[in-house]
MARNUMI-442490 format. One record per residue: x, y, z of N, C-alpha, C, CB in turn. Coordinates in Angstrom, 1 decimal. Atoms other than C-alpha are relative to their C-alpha. Glycine has a CB too. Example, Ala and Ser with C-alpha at 12.3 -4.5 7.8 and 13.67 -1.06 7.14 Angstrom:
BEGIN
> 0.9,-1.2,0.0,12.3,-4.5,7.8,0.9,1.2,0.0,-1.0,0.0,1.2;
> -0.9,-1.1,0.0,13.7,-1.1,7.1,-0.8,1.1,0.8,0.4,0.5,-1.4;
***
This chain:
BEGIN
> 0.7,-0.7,-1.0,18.9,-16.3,12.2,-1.3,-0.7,0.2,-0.2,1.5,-0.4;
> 1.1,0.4,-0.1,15.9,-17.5,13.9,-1.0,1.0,0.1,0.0,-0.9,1.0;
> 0.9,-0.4,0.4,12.5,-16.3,13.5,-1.1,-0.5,0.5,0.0,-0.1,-0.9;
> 1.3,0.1,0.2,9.1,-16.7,14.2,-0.9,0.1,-0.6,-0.2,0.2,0.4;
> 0.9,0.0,1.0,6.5,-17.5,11.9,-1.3,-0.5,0.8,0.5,-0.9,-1.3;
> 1.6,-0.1,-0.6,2.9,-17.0,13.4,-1.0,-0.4,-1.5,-0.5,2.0,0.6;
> 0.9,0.3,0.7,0.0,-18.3,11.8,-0.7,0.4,-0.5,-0.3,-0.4,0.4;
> 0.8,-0.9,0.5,-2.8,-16.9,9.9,0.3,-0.1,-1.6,0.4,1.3,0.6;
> -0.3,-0.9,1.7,-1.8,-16.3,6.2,-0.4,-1.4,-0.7,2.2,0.7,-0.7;
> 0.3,1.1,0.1,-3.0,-19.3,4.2,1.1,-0.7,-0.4,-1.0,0.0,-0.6;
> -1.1,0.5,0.7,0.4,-20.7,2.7,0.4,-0.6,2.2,1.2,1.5,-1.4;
> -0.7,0.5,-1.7,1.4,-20.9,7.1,-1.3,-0.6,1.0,0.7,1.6,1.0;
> 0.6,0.2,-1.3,-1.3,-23.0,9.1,0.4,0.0,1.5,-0.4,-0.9,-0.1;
> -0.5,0.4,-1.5,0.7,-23.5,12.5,1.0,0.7,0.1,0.5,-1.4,0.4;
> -0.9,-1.8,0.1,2.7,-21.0,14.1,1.5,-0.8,0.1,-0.4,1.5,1.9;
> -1.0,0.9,0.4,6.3,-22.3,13.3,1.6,1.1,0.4,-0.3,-0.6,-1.9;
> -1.4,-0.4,-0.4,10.3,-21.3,14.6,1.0,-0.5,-1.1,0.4,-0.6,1.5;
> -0.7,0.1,1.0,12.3,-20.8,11.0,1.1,0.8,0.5,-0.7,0.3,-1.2;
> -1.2,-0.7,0.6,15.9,-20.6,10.4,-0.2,0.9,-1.3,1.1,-1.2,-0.3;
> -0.2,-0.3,1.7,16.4,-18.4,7.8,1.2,0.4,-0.5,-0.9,1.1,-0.4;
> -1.5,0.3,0.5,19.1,-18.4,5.3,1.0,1.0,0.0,0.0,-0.5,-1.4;
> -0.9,-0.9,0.1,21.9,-16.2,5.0,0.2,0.8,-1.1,1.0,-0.5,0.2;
> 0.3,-0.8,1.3,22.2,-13.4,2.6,1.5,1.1,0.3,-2.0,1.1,0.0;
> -1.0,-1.2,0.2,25.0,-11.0,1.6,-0.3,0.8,-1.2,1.6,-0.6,-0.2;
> 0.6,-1.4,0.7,24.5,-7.7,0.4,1.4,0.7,-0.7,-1.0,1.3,1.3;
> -1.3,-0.3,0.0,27.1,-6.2,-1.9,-0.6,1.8,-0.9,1.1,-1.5,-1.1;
> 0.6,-1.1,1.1,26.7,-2.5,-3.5,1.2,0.7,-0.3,-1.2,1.1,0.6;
> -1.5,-0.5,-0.1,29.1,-0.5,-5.0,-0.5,1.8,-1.1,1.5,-1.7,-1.0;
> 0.4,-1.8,0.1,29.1,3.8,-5.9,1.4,0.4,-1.0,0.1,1.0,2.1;
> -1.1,-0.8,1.2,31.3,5.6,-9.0,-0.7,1.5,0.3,-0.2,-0.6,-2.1;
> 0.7,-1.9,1.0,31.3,9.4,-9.7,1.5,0.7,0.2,-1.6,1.6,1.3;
> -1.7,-1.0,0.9,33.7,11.9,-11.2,-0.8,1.3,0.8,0.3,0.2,-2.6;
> 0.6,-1.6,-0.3,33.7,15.9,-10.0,0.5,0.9,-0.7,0.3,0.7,1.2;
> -0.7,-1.3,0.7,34.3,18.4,-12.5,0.0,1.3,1.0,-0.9,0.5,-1.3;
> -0.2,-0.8,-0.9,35.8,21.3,-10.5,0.0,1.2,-1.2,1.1,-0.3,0.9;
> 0.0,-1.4,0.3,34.9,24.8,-11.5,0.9,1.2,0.6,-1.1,0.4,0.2;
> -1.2,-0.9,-0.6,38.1,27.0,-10.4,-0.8,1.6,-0.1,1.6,0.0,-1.1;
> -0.1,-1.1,0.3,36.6,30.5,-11.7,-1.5,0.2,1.1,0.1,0.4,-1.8;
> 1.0,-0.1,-0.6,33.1,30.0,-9.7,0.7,-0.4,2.1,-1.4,-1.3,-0.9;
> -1.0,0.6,-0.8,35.5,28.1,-7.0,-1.8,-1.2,0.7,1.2,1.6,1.4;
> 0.8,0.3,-0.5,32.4,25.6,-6.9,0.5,-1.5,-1.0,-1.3,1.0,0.1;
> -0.1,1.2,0.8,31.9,21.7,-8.6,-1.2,-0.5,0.0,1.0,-1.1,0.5;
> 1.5,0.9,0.2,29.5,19.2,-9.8,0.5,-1.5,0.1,-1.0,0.3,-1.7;
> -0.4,1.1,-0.2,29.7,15.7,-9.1,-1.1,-1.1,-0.6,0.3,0.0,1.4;
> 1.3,1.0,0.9,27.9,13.0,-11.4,0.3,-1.3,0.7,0.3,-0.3,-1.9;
> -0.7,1.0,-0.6,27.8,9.9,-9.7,-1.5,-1.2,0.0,0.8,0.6,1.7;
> 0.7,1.1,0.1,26.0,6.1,-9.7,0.2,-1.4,0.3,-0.1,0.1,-0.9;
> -0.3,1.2,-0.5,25.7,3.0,-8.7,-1.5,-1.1,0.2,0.8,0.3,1.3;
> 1.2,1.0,-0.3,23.7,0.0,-7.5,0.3,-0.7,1.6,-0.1,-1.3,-1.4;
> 0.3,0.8,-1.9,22.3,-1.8,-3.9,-0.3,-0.8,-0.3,-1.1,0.5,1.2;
> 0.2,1.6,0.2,22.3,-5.4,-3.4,0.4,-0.3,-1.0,-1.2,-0.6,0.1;
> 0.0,0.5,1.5,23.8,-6.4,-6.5,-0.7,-1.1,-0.2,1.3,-0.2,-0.5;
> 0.1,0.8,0.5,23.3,-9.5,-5.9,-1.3,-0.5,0.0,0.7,-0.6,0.2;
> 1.7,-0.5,-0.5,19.5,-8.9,-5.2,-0.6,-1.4,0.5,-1.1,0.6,-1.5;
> 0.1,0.4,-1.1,19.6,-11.3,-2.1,-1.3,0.7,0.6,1.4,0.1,0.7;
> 1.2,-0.6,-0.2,16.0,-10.9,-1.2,-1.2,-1.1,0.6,-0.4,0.8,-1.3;
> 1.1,1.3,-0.3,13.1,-12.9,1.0,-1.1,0.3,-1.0,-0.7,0.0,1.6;
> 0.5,0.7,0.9,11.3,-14.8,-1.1,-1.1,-0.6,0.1,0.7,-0.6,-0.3;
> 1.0,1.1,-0.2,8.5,-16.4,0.8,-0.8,1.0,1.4,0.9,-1.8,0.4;
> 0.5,-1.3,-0.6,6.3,-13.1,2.3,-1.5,-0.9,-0.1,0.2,1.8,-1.0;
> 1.2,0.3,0.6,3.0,-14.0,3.2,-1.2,0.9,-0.5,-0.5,-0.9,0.9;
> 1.4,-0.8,1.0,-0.3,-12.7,1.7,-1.5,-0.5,0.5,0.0,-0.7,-1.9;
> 1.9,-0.4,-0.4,-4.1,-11.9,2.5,0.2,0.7,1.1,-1.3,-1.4,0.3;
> 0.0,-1.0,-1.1,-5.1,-10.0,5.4,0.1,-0.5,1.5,-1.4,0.7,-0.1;
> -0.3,0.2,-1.6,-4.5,-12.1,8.5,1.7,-0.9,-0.4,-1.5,-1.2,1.1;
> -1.1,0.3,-0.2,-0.6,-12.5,7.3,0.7,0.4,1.3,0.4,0.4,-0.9;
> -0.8,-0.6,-1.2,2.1,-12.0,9.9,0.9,1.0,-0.2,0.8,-0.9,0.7;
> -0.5,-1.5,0.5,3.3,-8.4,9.4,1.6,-0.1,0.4,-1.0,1.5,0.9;
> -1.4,0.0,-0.4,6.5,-9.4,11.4,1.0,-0.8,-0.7,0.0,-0.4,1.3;
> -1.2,1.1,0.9,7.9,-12.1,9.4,0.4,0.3,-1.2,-0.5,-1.3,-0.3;
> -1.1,-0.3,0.7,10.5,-10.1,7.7,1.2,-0.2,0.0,0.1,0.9,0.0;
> -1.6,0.2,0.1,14.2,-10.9,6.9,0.9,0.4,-0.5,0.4,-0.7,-0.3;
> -1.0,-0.3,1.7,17.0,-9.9,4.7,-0.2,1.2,0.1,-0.7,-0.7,-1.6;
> -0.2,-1.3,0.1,18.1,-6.9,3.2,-1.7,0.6,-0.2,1.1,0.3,-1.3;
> 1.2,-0.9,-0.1,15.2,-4.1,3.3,-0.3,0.0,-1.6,0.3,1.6,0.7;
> 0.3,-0.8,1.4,15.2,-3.6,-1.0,0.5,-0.9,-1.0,0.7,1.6,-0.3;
> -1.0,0.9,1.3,16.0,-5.6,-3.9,0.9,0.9,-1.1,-1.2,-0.9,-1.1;
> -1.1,-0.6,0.6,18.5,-4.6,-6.6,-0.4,1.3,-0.2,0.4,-0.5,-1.2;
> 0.2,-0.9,0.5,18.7,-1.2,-7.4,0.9,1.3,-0.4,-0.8,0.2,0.5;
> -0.8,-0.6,1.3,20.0,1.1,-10.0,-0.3,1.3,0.9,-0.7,-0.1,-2.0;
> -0.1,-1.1,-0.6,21.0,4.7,-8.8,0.7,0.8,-1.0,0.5,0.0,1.3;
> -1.2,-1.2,0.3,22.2,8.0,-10.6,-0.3,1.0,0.4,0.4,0.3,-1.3;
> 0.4,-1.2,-1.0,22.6,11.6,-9.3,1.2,0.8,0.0,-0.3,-0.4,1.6;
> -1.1,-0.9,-0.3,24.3,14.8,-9.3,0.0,1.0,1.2,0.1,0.7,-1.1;
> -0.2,-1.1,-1.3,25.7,17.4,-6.3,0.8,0.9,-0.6,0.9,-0.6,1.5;
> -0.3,-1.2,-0.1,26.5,20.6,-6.5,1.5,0.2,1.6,-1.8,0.7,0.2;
> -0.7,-0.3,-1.3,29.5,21.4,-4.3,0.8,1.3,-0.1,1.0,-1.1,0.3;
> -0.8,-1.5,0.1,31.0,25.0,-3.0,1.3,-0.7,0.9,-0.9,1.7,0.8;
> -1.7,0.1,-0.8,34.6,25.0,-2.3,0.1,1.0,0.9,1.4,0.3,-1.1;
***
C-alpha cells in the first residue's frame, strides 16, 4: 500500500511516498458452554488471542511535530483474551 510520509518528526526530514509492507493478521477464539437445564439458562467460558502473529508497524514517528497520519497495519499488537457470558435459553 502506498503512503505518505510528511515531514517534521526528526527520524523524517523530507516529505516522502512509502510502500509499505504487507502484513497478515491471524486470530483465533475457543469456549465451551455449560448449559443449565433446571434454570434453562448457560455460561460460556471462552478465549483467545488477536494478531497472533503480532504483525505490527514498526517505524512511528516521535516528538511533537510527528505526522499523526502515518499509520499502517493492524490497529493492536498481540493480544491475549479471556471472558465469560451468561446466556438465557
Amino acid at each position: 500500500m502506498g503512503v505518505v510520509h510528511f515531514a517534521g518528526a526528526p527520524e523524517q526530514p523530507v516529505d516522502e511516498y512509502v510502500t509499505t509492507p504487507s502484513f497478515f493478521e491471524f486470530g483465533a477464539k475457543v469456549g465451551y458452554t455449560f448449559k443449565f437445564e433446571v434454570v434453562d439458562s448457560g455460561l460460556e467460558i471462552f478465549g483467545g488471542v488477536k494478531n497472533l502473529t503480532n504483525a505490527f508497524q514498526d517505524d512511528f514517528d516521535t516528538l511533537r511535530d510527528r505526522d499523526s497520519r502515518y499509520i499502517y497495519g493492524p490497529g493492536a499488537p498481540r493480544t491475549f483474551y479471556l471472558g465469560l457470558r451468561l446466556h438465557s435459553f
